[in-house]
C-alpha positions in Angstrom: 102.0 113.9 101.3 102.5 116.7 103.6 101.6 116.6 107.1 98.4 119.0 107.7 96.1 119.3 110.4 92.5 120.4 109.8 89.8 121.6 111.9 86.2 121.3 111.5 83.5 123.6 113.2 80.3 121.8 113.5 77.6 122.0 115.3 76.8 118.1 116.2 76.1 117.2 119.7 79.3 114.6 121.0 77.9 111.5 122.2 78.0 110.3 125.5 80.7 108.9 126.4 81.6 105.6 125.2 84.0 102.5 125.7 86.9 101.9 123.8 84.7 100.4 120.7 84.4 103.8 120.1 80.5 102.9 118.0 79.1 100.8 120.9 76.1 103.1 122.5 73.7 102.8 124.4 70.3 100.6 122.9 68.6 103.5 122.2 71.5 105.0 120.2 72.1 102.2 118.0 70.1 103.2 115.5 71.4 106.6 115.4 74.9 105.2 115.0 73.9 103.4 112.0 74.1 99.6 113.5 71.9 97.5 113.1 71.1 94.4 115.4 70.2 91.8 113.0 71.6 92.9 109.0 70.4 90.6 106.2 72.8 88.4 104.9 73.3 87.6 101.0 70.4 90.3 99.9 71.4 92.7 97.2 70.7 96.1 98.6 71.4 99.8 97.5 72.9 101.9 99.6 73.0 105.6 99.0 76.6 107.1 99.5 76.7 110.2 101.8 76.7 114.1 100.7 80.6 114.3 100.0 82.6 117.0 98.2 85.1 114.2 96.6 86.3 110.9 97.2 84.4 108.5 95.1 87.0 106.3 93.7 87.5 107.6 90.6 84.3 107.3 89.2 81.3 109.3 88.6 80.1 110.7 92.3 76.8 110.6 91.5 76.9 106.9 91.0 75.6 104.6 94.0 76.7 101.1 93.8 74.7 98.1 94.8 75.5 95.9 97.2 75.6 92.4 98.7 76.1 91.3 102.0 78.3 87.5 102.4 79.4 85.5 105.7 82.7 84.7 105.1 85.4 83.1 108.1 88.8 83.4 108.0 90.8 80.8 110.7 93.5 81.4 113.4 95.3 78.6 115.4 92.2 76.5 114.6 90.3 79.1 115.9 87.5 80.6 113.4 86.9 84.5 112.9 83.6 85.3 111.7 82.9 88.2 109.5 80.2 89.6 106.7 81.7 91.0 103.5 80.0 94.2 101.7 80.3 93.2 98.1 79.6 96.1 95.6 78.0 94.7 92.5 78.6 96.1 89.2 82.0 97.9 90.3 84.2 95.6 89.0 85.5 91.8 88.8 88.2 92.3 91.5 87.8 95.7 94.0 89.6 97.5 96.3 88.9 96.3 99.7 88.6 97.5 103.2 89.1 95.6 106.3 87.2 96.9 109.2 88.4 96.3 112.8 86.4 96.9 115.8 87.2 98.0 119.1 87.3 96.9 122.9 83.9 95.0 123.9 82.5 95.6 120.2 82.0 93.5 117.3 81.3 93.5 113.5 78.7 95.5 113.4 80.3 98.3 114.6 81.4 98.8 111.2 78.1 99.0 109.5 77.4 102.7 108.9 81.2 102.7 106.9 80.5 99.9 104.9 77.5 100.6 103.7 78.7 103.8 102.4 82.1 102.7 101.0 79.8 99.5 99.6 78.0 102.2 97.5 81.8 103.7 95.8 82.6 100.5 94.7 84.7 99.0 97.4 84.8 95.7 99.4 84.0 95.8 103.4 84.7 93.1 105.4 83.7 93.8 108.9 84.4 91.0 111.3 84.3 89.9 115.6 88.1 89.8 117.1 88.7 86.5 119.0 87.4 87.3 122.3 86.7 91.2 121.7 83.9 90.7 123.3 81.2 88.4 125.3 78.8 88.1 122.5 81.6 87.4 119.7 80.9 85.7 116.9 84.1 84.8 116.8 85.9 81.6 118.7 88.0 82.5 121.1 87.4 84.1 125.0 87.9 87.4 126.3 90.1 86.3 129.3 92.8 84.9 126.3 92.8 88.1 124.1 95.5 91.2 123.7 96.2 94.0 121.1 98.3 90.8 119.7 95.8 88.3 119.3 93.8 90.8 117.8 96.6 91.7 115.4 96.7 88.1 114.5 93.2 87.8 114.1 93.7 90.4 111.5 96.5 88.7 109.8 94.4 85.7 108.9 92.0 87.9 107.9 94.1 90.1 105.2 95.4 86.2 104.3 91.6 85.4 103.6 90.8 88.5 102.2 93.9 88.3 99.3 92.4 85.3 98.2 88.9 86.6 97.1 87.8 86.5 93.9 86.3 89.5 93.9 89.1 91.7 95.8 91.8 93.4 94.5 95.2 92.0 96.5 97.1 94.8 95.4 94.5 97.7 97.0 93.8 96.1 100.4 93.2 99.3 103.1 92.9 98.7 107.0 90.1 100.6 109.1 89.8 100.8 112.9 88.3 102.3 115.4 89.4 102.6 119.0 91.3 99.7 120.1 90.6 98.5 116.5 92.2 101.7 115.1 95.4 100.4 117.5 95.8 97.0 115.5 95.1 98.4 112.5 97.9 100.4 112.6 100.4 97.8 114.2 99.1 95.8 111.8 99.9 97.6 108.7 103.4 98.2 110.0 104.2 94.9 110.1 102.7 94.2 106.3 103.4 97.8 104.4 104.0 95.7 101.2 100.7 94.0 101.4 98.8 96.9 102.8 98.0 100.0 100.9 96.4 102.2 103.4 95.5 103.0 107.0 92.7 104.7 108.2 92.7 105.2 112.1 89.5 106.8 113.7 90.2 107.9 117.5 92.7 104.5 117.6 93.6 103.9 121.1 97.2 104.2 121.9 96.2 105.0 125.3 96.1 101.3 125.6 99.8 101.2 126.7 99.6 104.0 129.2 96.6 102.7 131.0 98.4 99.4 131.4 101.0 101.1 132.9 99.5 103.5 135.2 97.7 100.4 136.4 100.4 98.0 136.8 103.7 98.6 138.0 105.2 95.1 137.0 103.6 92.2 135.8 103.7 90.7 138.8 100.8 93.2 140.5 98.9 92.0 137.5 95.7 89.7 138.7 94.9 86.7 136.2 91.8 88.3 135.3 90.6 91.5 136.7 87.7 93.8 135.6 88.2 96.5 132.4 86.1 99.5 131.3 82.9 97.0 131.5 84.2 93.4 130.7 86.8 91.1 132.2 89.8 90.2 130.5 92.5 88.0 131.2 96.3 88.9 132.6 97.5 89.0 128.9 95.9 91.8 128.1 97.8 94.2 130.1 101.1 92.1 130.3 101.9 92.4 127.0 101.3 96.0 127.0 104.0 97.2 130.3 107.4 97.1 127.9 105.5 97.8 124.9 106.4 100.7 122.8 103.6 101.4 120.2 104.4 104.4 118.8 107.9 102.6 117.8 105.7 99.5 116.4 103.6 102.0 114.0 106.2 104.4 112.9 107.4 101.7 110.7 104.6 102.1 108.2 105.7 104.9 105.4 103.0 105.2 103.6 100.1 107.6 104.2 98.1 107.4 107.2 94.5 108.8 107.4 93.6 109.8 111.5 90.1 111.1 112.1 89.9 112.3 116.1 87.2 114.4 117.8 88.4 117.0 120.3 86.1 116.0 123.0 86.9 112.4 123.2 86.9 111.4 127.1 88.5 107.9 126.6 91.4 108.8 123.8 92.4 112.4 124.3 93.1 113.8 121.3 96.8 114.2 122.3 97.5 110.5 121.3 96.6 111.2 117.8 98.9 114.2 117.6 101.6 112.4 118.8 101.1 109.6 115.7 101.2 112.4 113.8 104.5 113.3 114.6 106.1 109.6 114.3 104.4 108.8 110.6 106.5 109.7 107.9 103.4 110.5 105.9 100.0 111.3 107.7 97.2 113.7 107.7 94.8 114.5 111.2 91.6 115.3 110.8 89.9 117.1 113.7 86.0 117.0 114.3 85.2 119.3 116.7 83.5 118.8 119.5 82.6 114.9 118.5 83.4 112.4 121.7 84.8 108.9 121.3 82.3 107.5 118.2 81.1 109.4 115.4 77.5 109.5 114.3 75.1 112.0 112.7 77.1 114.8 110.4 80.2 113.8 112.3 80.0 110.5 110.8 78.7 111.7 107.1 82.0 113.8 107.6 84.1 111.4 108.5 82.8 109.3 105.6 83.3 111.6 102.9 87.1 111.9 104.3 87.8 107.9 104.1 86.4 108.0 100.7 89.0 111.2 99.5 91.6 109.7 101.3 90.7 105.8 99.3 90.1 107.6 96.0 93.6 109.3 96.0 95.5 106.5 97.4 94.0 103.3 95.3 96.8 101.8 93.5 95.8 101.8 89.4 98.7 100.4 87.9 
């Protein structure tokens, strides 16, 4: 797949400007943003997919799956990852399936909005709490102990958990992130390209690196815990960052990359997606103009009907 850049002219309003979570607003924006405080677990519900022009996995677009929602945990160093799976019913005995990562200070709900809609094509959504991502995680695990690479290995033990499924298809396994989560995802899938058919990276933060480093000079200026964006974290989390190359870490991963950005983001300029672009082998930049760091409203629907092109033409049928 070519490299391509597209633009989109909209006229949504950006949201304010938000943390690295990238879908964590304000309380009175969290319904706009599609998150819900309390979702109902193991209820069968029917979710209607999204206005698209494409992108609905191959079968008939005017279908809307139903869906279940599960608690599943996967486990870390004896440390357990909590999660809630969006289970399409009627789609299939094993499905494609989507692993959705939050970002800084978020958690799984974050995810809600994507996998409802993806739950309605026929795919599996697992949308889970990093370790420590945040104080009210789910998750074991605190925030003064996590990094980009305990996050990663959260992740890992969850792609283990999520191969092992009945109801998911090992062989189609895609990795979705936003933010800080977008960051993982993508060192993630580098370091598992056999085992991970996609990427789909929504304003992913490769700031991360450059922020440690304008902060710190060494590691030795770096406090044992200090204050950042709006929770504390431990020294770890800018330590490992200082000699860290990640645009070296992701360029590993050859197959093709999905990266959805908005032009006015505040928190990850735009620039740090155009620069992934160039050390892919194989990826595609979708622009949404003048949407901030977290998509919502038509800049979401838009964003939505983009994963689900990108899933239906890169699903592995053999």
């Amino acid at each position: 797949m070519k490299k391509k850049r597209f633009f989109l002219i909209s006229c949504g309003l950006s949201l304010l400007a938000l943390l690295l979570n990238g879908c964590v607003a304000q309380s009175n924006d969290s319904a706009s943003l599609g998150i819900h405080s309390d979702p109902v677990l193991m209820e069968e519900k029917t979710a209607l997919s999204p206005s698209s022009e494409g992108g609905n996995m191959g079968r008939d677009e005017t279908v809307s799956y139903s869906y279940e929602t599960r608690e599943l945990y996967a486990e870390r160093d004896e440390m357990k990852i909590y999660g809630v799976a969006y289970i399409s019913q009627g789609a299939g005995e094993k499905m494609p399936a989507v692993i959705f990562s939050h970002g800084f200070g978020g958690n799984y709900q974050v995810g809600t909005q994507y996998a409802e809609a993806l739950a309605a094509k026929g795919y599996v959504v697992y949308c889970f709490d990093f370790c420590g991502g945040s104080p009210g995680s789910r998750s074991d695990g605190s925030t003064l102990e996590m990094s980009l690479f305990t996050e990663q290995s959260d992740l890992e033990a969850v792609i283990r958990m999520m191969q092992n499924q009945p109801f998911v298809d090992s062989g189609n396994i895609f990795l979705m992130g936003t933010s800080m989560g977008g960051a993982v995802s993508a060192i993630t899938a580098a370091a598992h390209e056999e085992e991970i058919q996609g990427a789909i990276l929504l304003y992913p933060a490769f700031v991360l690196v450059d922020d440690a480093k304008e902060r710190f000079d060494s590691a030795a200026d770096i406090p044992d815990t200090y204050y950042h964006m709006w929770m504390t974290v431990g020294r770890t989390f800018a330590e490992d960052l200082l000699d860290y190359d990640i645009y070296e870490a992701i360029s590993a991963y050859k197959k093709d990359v999905l990266l959805i950005h908005g032009d006015a983001d505040s928190i990850v300029p735009l620039s740090y997606s155009e620069r992934a672009l160039e050390v892919y082998d194989s990826a595609r930049l979708e622009i949404l103009s003048g949407a901030g760091h977290g998509f919502y409203g038509s800049d979401a629907e838009q964003a939505i009907t983009w994963i689900l092109e990108y899933l239906n033409t890169h699903i592995n049928r053999n």
